[in-house]
Backbone as CSV, one residue per row, in Angstrom:
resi,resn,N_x,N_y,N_z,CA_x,CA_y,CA_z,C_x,C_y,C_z
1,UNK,-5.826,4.832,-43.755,-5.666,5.923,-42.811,-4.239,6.448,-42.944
2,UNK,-4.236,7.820,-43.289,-3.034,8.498,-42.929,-1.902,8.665,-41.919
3,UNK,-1.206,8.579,-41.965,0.031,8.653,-40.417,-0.358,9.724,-39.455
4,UNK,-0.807,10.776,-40.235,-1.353,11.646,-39.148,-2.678,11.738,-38.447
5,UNK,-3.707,10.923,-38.795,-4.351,10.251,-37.815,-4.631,9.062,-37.285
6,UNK,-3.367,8.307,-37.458,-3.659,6.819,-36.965,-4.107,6.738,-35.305
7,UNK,-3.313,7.836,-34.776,-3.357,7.501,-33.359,-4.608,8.638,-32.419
8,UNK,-5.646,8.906,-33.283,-5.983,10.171,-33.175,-7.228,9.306,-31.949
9,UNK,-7.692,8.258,-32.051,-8.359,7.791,-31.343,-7.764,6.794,-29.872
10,UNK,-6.894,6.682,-29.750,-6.148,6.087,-28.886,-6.044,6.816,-27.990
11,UNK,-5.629,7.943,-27.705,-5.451,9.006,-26.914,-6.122,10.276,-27.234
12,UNK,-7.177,10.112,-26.291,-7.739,11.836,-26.784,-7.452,12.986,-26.140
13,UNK,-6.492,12.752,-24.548,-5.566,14.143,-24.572,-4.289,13.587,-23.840
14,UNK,-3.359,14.031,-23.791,-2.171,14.123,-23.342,-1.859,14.338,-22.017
15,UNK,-1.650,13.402,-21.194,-1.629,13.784,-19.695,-0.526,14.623,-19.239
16,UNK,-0.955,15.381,-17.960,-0.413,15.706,-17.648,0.230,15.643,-15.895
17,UNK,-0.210,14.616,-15.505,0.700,14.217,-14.201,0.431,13.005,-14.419
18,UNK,1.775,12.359,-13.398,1.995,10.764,-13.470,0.497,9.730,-13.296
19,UNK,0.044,10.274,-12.745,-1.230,9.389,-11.904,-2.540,9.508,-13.371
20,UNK,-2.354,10.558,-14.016,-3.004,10.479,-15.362,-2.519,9.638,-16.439
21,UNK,-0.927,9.272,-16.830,-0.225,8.588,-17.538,-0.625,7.001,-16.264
22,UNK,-0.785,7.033,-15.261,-1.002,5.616,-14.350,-2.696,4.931,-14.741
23,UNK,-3.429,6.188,-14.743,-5.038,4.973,-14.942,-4.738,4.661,-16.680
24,UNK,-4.094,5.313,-17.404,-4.170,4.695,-19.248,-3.230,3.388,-19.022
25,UNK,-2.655,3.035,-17.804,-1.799,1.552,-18.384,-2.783,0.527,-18.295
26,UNK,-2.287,-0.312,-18.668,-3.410,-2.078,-18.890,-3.564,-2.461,-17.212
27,UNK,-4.728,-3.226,-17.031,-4.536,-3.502,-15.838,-3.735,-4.174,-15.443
28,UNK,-3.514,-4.401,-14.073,-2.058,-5.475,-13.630,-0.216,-4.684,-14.490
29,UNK,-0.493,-3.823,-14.662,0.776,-3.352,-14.817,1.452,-2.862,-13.555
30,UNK,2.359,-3.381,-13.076,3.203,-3.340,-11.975,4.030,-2.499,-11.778
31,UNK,3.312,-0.668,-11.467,3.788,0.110,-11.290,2.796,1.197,-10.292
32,UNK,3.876,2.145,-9.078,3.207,2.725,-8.665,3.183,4.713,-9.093
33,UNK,2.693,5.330,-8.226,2.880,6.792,-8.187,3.319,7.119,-6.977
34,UNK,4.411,8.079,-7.153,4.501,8.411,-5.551,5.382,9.903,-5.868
35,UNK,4.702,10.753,-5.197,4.814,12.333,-5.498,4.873,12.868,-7.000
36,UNK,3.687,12.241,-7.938,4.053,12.507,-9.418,5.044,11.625,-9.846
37,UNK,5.426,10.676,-9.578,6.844,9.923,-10.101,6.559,8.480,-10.234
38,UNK,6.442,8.088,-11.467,5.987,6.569,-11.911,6.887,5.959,-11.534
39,UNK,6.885,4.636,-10.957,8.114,3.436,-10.464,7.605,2.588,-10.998
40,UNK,8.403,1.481,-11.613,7.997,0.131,-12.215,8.638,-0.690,-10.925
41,UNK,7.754,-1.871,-11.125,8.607,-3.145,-10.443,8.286,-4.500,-10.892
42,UNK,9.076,-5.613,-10.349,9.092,-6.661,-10.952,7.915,-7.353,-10.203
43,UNK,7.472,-8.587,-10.263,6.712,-9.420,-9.882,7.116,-9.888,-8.179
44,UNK,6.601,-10.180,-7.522,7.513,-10.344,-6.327,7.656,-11.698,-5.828
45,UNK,8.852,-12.265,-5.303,9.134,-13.534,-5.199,8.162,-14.133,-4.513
46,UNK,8.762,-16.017,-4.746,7.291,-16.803,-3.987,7.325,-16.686,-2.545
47,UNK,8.741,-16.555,-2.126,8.794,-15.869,-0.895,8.099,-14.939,0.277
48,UNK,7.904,-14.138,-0.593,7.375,-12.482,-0.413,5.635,-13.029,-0.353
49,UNK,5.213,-13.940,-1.511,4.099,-14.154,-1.785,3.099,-15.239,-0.609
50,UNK,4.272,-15.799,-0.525,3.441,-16.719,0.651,3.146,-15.920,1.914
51,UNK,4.492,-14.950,2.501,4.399,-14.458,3.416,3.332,-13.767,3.397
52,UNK,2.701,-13.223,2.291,1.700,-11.815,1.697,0.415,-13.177,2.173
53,UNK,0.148,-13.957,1.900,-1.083,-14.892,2.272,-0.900,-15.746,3.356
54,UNK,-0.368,-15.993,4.112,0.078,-15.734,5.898,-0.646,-14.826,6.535
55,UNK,0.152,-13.311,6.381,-0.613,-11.953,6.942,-2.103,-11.727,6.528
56,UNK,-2.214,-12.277,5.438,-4.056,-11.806,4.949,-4.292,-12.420,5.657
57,UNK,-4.395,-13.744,5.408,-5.575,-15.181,6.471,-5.606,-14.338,7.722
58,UNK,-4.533,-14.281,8.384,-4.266,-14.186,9.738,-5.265,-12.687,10.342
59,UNK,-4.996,-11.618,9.476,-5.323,-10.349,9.728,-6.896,-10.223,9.368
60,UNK,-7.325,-11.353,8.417,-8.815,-11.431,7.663,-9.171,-11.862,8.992
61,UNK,-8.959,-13.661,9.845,-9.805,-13.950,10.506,-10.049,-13.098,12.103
62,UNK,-8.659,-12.276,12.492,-8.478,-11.127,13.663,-9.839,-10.641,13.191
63,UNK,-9.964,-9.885,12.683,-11.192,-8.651,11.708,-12.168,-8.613,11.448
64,UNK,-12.840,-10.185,11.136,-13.803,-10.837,11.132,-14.309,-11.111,12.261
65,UNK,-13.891,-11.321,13.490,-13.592,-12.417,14.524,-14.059,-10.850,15.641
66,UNK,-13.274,-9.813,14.860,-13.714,-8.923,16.102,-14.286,-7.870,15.310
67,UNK,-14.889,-7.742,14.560,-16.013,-6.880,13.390,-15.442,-5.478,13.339
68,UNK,-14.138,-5.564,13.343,-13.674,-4.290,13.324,-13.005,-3.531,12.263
69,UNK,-13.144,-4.000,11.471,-12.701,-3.918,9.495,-12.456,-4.433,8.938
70,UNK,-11.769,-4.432,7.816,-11.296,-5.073,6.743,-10.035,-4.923,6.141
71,UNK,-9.431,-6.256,5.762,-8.004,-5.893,5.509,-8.081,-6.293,3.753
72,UNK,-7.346,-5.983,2.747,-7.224,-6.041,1.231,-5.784,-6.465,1.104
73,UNK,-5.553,-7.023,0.237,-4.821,-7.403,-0.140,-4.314,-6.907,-1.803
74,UNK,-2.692,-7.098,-1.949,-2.644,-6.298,-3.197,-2.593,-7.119,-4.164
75,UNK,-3.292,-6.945,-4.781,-3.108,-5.415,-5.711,-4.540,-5.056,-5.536
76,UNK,-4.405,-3.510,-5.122,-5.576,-2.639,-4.900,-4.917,-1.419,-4.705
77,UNK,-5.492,-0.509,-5.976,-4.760,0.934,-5.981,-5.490,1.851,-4.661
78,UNK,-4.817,2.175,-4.245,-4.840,3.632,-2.831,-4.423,4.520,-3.432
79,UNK,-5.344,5.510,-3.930,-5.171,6.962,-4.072,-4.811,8.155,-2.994
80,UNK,-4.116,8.394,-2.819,-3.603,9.604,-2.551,-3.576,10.926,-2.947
81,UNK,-4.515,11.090,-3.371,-4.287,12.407,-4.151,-3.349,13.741,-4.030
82,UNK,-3.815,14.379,-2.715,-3.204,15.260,-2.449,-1.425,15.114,-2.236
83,UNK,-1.351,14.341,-2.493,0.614,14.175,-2.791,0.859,13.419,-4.587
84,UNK,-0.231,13.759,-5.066,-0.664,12.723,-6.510,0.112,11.532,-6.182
85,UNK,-0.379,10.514,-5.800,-0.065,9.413,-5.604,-0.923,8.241,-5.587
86,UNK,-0.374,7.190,-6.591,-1.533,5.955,-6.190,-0.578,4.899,-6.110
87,UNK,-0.510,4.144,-4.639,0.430,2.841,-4.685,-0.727,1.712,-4.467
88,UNK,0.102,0.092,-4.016,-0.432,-0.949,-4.321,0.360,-1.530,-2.994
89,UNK,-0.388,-1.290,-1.643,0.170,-1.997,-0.723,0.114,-3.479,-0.541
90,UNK,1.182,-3.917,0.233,0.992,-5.633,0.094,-0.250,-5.927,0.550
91,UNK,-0.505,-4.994,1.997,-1.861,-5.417,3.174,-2.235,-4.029,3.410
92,UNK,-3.502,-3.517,3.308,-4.085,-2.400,3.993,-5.231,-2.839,5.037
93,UNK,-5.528,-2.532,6.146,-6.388,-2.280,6.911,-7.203,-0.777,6.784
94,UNK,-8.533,-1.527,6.718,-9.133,0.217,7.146,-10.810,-0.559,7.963
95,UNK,-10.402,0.227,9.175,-11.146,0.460,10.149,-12.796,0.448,9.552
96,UNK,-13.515,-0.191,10.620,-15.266,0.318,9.966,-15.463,1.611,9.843
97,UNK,-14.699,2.900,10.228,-15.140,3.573,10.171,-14.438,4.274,9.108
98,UNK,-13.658,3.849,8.360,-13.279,4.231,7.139,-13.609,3.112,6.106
99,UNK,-14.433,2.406,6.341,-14.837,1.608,5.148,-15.908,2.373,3.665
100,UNK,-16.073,3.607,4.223,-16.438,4.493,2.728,-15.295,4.669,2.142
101,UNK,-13.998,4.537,1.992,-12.799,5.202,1.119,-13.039,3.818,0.032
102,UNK,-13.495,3.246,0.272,-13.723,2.109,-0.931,-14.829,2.214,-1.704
103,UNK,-14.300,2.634,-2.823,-14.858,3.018,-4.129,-14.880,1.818,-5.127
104,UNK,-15.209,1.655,-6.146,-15.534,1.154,-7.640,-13.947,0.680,-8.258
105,UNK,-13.665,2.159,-7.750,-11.904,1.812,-8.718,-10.529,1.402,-7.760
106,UNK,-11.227,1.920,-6.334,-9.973,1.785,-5.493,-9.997,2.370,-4.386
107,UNK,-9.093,2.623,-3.302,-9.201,3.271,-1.869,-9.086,4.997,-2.190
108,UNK,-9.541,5.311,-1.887,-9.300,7.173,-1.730,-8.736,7.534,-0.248
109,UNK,-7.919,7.580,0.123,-7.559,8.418,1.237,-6.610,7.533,1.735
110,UNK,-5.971,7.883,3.041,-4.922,7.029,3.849,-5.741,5.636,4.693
111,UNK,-4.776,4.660,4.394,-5.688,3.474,4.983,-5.567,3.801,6.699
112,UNK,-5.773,2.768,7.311,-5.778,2.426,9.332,-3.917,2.062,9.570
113,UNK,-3.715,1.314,8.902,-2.476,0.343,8.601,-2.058,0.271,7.391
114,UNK,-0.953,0.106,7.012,-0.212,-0.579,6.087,0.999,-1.155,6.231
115,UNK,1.121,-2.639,5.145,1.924,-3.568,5.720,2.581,-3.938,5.029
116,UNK,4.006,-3.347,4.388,5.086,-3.822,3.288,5.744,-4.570,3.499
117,UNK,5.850,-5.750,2.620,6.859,-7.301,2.791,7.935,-6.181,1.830
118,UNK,9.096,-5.910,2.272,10.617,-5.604,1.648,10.259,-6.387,0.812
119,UNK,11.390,-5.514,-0.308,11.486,-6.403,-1.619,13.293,-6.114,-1.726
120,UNK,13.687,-6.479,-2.923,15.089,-6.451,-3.186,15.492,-4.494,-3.042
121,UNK,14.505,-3.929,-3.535,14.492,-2.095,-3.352,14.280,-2.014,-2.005
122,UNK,14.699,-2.138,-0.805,14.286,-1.948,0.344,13.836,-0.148,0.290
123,UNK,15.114,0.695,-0.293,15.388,1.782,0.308,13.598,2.517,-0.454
124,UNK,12.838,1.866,-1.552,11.662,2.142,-1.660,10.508,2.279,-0.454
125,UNK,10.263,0.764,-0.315,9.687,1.066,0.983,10.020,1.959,2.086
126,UNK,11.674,1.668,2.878,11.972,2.281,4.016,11.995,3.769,3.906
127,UNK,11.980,4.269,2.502,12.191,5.806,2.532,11.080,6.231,1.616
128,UNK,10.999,5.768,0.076,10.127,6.847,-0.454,8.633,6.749,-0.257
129,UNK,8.256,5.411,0.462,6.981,4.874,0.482,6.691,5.592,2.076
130,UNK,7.352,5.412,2.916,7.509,5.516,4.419,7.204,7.383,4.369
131,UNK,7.863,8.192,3.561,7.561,9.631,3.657,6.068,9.881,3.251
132,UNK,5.541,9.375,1.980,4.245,9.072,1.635,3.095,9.024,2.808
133,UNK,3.597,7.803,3.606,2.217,6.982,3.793,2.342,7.551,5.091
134,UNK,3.315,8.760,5.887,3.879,9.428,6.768,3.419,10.666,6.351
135,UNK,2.968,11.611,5.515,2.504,12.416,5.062,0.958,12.347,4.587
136,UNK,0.312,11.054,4.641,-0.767,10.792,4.288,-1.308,10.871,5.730
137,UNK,-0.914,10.092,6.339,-1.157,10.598,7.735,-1.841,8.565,7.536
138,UNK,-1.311,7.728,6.976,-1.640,6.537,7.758,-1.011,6.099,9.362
139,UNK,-1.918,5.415,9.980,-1.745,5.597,11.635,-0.370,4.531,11.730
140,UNK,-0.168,2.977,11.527,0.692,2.757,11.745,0.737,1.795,10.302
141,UNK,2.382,2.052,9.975,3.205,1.323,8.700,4.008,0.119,9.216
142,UNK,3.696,-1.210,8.909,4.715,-2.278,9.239,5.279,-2.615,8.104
143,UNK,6.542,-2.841,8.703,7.306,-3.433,7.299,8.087,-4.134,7.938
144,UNK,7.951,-5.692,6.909,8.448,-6.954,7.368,9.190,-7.649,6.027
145,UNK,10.415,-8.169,7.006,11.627,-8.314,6.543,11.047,-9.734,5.615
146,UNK,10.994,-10.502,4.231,10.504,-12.003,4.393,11.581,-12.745,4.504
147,UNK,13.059,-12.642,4.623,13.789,-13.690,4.763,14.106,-13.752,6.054
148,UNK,13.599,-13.329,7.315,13.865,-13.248,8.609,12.689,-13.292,9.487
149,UNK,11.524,-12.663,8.567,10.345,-11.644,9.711,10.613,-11.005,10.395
150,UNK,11.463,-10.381,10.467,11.490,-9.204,10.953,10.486,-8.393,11.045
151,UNK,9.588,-7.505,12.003,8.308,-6.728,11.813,9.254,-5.114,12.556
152,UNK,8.590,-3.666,11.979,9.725,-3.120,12.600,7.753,-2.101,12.459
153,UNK,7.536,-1.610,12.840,6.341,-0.821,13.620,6.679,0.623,13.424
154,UNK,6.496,1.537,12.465,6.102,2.668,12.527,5.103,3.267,13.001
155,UNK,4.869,4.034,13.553,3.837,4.682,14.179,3.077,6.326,14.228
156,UNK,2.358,6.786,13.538,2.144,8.339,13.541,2.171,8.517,15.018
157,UNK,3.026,9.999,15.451,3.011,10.477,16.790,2.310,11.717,16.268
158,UNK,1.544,12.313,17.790,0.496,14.010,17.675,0.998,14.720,16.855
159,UNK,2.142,14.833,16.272,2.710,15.903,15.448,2.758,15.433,14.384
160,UNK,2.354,14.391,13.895,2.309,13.714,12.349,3.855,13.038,11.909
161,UNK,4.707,12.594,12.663,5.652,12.087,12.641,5.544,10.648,12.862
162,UNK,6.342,10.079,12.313,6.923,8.470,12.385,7.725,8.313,13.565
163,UNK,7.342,7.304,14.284,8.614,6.887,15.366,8.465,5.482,15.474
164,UNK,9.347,4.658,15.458,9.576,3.561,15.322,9.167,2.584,16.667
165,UNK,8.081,2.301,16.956,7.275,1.210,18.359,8.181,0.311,18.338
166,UNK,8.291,-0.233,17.537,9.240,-1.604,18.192,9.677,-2.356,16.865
167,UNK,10.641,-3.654,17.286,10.990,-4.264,15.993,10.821,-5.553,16.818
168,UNK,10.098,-7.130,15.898,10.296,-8.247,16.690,10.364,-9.390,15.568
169,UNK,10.230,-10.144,15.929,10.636,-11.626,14.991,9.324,-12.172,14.927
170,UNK,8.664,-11.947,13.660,7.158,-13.077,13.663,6.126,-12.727,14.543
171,UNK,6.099,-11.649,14.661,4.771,-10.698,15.961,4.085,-9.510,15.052
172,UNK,2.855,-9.130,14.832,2.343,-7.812,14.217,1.844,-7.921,15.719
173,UNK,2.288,-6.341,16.337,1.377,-5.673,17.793,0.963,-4.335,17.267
174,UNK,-0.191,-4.213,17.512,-0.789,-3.220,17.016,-1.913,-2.216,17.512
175,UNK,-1.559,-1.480,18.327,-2.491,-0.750,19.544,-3.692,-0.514,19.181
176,UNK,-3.797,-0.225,17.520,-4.219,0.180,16.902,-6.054,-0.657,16.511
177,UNK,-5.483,-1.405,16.577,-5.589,-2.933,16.495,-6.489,-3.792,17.790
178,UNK,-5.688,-3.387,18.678,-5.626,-3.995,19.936,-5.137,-5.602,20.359
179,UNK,-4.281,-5.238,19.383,-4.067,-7.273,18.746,-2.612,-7.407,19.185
180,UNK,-1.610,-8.388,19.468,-0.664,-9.155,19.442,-0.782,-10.244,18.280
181,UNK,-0.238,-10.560,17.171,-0.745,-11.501,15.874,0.804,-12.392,16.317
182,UNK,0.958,-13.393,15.891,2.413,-14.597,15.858,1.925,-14.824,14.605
183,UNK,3.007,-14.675,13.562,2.958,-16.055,12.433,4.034,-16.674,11.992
């Protein structure tokens, strides 16, 4: 085979937004989309990881216990489209009554909740993820500190804005929810 068609089958067209260059990577490649803009990241500490299976158990047996949805755990791509975006939240909740956004390949639309363990990029989560999932119109965003627990409660207000409910040590409260969680 010639140089000029070695690669002729590998790629049969040339993308053209990030989220098109995002479904051709291998699976488990550890990167998201967020407004057209590919981010890589590293693996996340055992830290981060335990805390990440803490919140599942805890949020699985709430959910189960009161038949009121389902929570996922990541890695599970959430499409966003309309901001071209597909991230990989630590924890999503979505309500029974959004349990159609779960598709074959992944979530389509804004989850009930979402629940980011900080990583060493804080200013990712606290800002470029937080405008996102604030523009998606998810109802409330927690993001928890793992070397403290810190839980700090974003919240959509009537006007589609973020305002910050509360911050506490080792508590998910969630109106949303109707839950008080300790872990």
């Amino acid at each position: 085979m010639d140089n000029q068609h070695k690669y002729k089958n590998f790629i049969s067209e040339i993308p053209s937004t990030a989220v098109e260059v995002y479904r051709m990577l291998p699976e488990g490649t550890r990167c998201e989309v967020i407004f057209n803009e590919l981010s890589m990241s590293l693996s996340p500490t055992p830290l981060h990881q335990l805390l990440l299976s803490d919140l599942h158990a805890l949020l699985y047996f709430f959910l189960k216990n009161a038949n009121s949805g389902k929570v996922i755990p990541a890695p599970v791509d959430v499409y966003l489209e309309n901001y071209e975006s597909v991230v990989q939240p630590d924890l999503i909740v979505l309500l029974n009554e959004n349990l159609p956004q779960i598709k074959k390949d992944g979530i389509y639309g804004a989850p009930d909740l979402v629940f980011e363990i900080l990583s060493s990029n804080r200013a990712y989560d606290t800002q470029r993820k937080r405008s996102l999932y604030e523009k998606a119109g998810v109802k409330e965003y927690f993001l928890i500190d793992p070397e403290n627990k810190k839980v700090t409660l974003l919240t959509l207000n009537a006007a589609g804005v973020y305002e910050q409910t509360y911050e506490e040590v080792g508590t998910l409260n969630s109106k949303l929810l109707s839950c008080k969680l300790t872990f």
